[in-house]
N, C-alpha and C positions, 0 to 999 in steps of 0.2 A: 398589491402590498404583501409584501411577507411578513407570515403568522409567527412570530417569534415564539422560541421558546421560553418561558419563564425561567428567570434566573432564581435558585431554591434560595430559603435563609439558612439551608444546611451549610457547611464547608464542603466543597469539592475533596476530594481525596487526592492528596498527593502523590500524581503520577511519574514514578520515574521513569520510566520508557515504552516503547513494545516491546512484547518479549515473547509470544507463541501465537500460532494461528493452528486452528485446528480443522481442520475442513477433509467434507465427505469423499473418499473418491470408489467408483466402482468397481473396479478390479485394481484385490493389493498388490498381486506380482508384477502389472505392468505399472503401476505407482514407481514401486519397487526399484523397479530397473531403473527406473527416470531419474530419481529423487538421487539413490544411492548409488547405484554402479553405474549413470549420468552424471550426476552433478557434483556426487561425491561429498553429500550429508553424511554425518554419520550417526550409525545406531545405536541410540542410547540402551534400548530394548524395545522386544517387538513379538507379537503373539498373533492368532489367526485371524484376528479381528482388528489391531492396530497394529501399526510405527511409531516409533519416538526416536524421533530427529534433530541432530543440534551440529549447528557449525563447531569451527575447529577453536576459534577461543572462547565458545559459552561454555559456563560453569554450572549453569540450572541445567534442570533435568532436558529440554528438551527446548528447541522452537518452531517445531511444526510436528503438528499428528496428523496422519493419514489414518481415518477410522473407514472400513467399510463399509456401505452403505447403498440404499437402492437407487439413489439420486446425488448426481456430483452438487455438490454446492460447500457452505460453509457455516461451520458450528459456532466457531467462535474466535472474535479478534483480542488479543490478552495483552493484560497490560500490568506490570509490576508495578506495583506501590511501596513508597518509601520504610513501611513499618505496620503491625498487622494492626494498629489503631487505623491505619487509614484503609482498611476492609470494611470496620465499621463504620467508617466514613463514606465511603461508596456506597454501602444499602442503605442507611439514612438518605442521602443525598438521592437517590434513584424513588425512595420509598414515597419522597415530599414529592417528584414532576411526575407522579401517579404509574409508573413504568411499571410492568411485571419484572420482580426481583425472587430470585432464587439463590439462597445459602449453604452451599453444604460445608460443615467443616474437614471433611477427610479430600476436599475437592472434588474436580470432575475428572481430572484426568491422571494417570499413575505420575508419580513426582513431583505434585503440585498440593498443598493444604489447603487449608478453608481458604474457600474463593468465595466470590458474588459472582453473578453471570446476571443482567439483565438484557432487556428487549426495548433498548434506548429509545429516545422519542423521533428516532431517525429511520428506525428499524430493526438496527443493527443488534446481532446479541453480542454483547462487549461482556469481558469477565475481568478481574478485577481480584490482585491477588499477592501475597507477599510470602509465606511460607513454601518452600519449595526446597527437596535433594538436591545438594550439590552434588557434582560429578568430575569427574579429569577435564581440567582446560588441558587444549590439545598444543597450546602455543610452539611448544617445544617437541611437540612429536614430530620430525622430520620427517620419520619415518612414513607417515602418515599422509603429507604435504603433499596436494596433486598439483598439476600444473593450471589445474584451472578453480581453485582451493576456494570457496565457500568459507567465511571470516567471521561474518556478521548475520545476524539478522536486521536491517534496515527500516525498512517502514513498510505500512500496510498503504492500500490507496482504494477509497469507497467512492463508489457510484451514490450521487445523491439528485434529486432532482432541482431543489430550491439552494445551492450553493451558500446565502447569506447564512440563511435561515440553519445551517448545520454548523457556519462558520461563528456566528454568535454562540451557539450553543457548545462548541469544543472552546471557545476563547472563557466560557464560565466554568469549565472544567478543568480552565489551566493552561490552554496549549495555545501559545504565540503563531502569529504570521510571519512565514519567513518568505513566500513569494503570491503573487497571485496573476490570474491572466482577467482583464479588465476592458469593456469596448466603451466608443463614448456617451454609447446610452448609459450606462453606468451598470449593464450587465456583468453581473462575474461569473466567470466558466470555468473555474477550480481554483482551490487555494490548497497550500502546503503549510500543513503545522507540525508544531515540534512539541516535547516537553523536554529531551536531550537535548546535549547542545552540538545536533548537527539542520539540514536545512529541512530533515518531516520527520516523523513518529507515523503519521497518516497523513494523506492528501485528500481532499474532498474534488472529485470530477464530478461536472454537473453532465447528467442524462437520468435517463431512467431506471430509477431505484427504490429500494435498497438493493445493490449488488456491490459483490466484490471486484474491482478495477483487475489488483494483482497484491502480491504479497513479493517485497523486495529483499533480496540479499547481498550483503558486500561481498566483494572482493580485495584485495589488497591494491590491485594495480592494472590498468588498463589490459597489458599481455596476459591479465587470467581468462578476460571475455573474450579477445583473441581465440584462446585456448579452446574455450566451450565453443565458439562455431565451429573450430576444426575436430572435433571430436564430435559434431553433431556431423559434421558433412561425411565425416571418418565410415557415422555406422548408419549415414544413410537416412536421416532425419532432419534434413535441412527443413522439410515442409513445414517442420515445428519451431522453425525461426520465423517470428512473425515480426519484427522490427531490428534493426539497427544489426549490426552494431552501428555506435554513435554519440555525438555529445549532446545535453542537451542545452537550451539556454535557461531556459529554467531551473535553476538548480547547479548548474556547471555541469553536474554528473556523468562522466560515461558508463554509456548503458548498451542492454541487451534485453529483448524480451523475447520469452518462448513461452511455449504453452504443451502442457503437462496432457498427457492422453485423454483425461478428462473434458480437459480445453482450459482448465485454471489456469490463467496468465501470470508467471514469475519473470521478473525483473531484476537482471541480476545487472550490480549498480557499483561504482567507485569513483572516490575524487570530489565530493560535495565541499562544502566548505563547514565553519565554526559558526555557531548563533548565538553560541551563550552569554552575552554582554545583554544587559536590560533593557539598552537602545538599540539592538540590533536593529538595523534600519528592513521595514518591506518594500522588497520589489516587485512591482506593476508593469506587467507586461501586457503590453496592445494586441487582441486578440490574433489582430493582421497583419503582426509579424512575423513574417518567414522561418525568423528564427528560434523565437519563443519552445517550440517543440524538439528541432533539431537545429542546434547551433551550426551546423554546414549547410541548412538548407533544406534538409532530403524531405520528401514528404510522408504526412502520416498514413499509414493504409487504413481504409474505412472500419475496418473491424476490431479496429484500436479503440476508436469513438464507440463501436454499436455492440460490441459482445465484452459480456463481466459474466461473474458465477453469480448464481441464487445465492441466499443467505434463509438460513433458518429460524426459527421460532425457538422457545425452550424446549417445544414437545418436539422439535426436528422437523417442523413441515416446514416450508418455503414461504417464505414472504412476501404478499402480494407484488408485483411490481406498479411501481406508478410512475406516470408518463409523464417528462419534462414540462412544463408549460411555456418558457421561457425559449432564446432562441438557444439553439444548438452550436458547438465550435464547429463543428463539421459541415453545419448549414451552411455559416457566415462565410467561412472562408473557402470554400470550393465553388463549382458548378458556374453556371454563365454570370452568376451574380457575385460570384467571390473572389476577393483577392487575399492576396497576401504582398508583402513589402520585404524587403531587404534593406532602403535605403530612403527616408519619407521626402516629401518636398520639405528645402529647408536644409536642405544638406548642403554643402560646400558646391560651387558652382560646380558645373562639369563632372558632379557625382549626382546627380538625382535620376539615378534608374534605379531598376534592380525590382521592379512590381513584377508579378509573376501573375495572371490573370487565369481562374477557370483551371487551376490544372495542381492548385497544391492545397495543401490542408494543415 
C-alpha cells in the first residue's frame, strides 16, 4: 500500500509554471561550451562561480544555473507563483507537511527575490518564487536566432520511486494529469503534470530516487533538433546523443536527448499539444505498448531507465537514493520475459501482429 501524503489545511500556492533549474556542474568551461556555444542558451550574466542562462523568449532573469561544484547534481527545481502572496503560501503549506523550509527574502540566486526553497516530502529541494529582474525578451532579435534556437524552458522530469504516492501529492499542489503509462496490475511507471497549459511543468518517472530524469527545453519546430544532431555530429560529440531524435507517444512531442559533460540529461522537446480546458481528458497508456515511449517504434536504451542526477539537500549534500519496490518499465518490458505491442489482439482481422518479443523497451 502507498503511504500517502497528507493533504495540508494550508492552500497550496499558486503555481504558475517552471521557470529555472539550478544544478551543480563540475567544470564551468566545459558547462560552458555545452550549454552556450552548443546549444545556444544565452548569458544573462556570469562570474567564476556561476552562469545565468535563459532562452530566447524569457523575460526573467534566467532558466537554468550552472553553479560550480564538487559533485554534479542538482540545487534546485523552481517554480513561479502567481503573486508574492503565494510565497507565503508555499512556506505555510510546506511548514504544516513538516518539510525543512528555508526563506530568504533577497533570494538564492542573482535575479530572483524572496523565494522559499524546501526539501519536499519526495526529496526534492523545490523553490518557490515570484519576484524576479526582468531582462530583454529575445523574440525579435534575429540577429541572435540559431538554427537550432532554444525558445522555452519546458518541463523538468523526476525520478521517484512510488509514482502514486508523488502523483497524489503534486495533484494537492495543483498540478493535473495530462498522461500516464499504466499495466494491468494497476502499476504506474510515470505520470506527466502540468500547471501551464501545455502536456508537463514535471513528469514523475518511477525508479530509483529522488533523482533528476532531465530538465527539458523547447524549440520552435522539429528542423531545430535536426539542427542540434548535426552540429553535434559537426564537432564530433554524437557520443552525447543518447536518444532519438524522435516522436514520442506520449506526449506527441518530438524529441531529442543529450547529456551535458556531467552526464545531466537535457531534453530538447517541440510540438506538445494544449491542456488548459478543466476537462482535459488523461491519457493511459499500456506499459507494453511499443509505442508509448517512441511513436515509430524505436527502442529505449537502458540508461534512459537506469542513470538521472543526485539531487541535494538545503546544505548541498545528495540525497539519499532509495530503491524502487515495485516493478520496473525496463523489467516489464524487455529481456526473455518482456514484450511489447504495436497492434493488441482485437485489432481488425489480418492486423494482429506487430508484438515485438525480448528486444524492445
Amino acid at each position: 500500500m502507498t503511504d500517502f501524503i497528507p493533504t495540508p489545511t494550508a492552500p497550496a500556492p499558486d503555481i504558475v509554471r517552471c521557470a529555472y533549474m539550478e544544478i551543480v556542474v563540475t567544470d564551468l568551461a566545459k558547462s560552458r561550451a555545452f550549454y552556450v556555444d552548443m546549444l545556444g542558451l544565452h548569458v544573462t550574466e556570469e562570474d567564476d562561480n556561476a552562469i545565468y542562462l535563459r532562452t530566447l523568449e524569457e523575460f526573467i532573469h534566467h532558466n537554468l544555473v550552472l553553479r560550480k561544484g564538487p559533485i554534479a547534481a542538482v540545487a534546485a527545481f523552481a517554480y513561479r507563483v502567481k503573486s508574492p502572496a503565494e510565497v507565503d503560501a508555499a512556506e505555510a503549506y510546506y511548514r504544516e507537511l513538516g518539510c525543512r523550509v528555508e526563506r530568504r527574502r533577497d533570494g538564492f540566486t542573482k535575479g530572483v527575490g524572496d523565494s522559499v526553497r524546501v526539501e519536499d516530502p519526495l526529496g526534492f529541494p523545490y523553490e518557490f518564487f515570484y519576484e524576479v529582474e526582468h531582462v530583454e525578451r529575445l523574440t525579435q532579435r534575429y540577429d541572435l536566432y540559431s538554427a537550432g534556437e532554444l525558445v522555452r524552458l519546458d518541463h523538468f522530469n523526476q525520478v521517484t520511486p512510488d509514482v502514486p504516492r508523488g502523483r497524489k501529492y503534486l495533484e494537492d499542489l495543483g498540478f493535473r494529469v495530462s498522461e500516464d503509462i499504466q499495466d494491468s496490475d494497476g502499476v504506474t511507471y510515470a505520470a506527466w503534470m502540468h500547471r501551464k497549459q501545455t502536456v508537463h511543468d514535471t513528469a514523475l518517472t518511477g525508479g530509483n530516487g529522488p533523482r533528476m530524469h532531465h530538465v527539458a527545453f523547447a524549440t520552435h519546430e522539429k528542423h531545430n533538433i535536426i539542427q542540434i544532431c548535426d552540429k553535434m555530429g559537426a564537432l564530433r560529440i554524437s557520443d552525447r546523443i543518447e536518444r532519438g531524435p524522435g516522436r514520442h507517444g506520449v506526449s506527441n512531442a518530438f524529441y531529442l536527448y543529450i547529456l551535458d559533460p556531467d552526464g545531466h540529461r537535457v531534453e530538447i522537446y517541440t510540438q506538445d499539444y494544449y491542456t488548459g480546458d478543466p476537462d482535459n481528458p488523461t491519457i493511459t497508456w499500456d506499459v507494453h505498448d511499443n509505442q508509448r515511449r517512441d511513436w515509430w517504434g524505436n527502442p529505449v536504451v537502458p540508461s534512459w531507465y537506469t542513470e538521472a542526477s543526485l539531487v541535494l539537500d538545503l546544505d548541498g549534500n545528495p540525497q539519499p537514493v532509495i530503491v524502487r519496490e515495485e516493478k520496473s518499465e525496463m523489467a516489464v518490458t524487455v529481456g526473455a520475459d518482456g514484450f511489447s505491442y504495436t497492434r493488441k489482439d482485437g485489432a481488425p482481422e489480418g492486423d494482429r501482429t506487430g508484438f515485438k518479443l525480448g528486444a524492445q523497451l
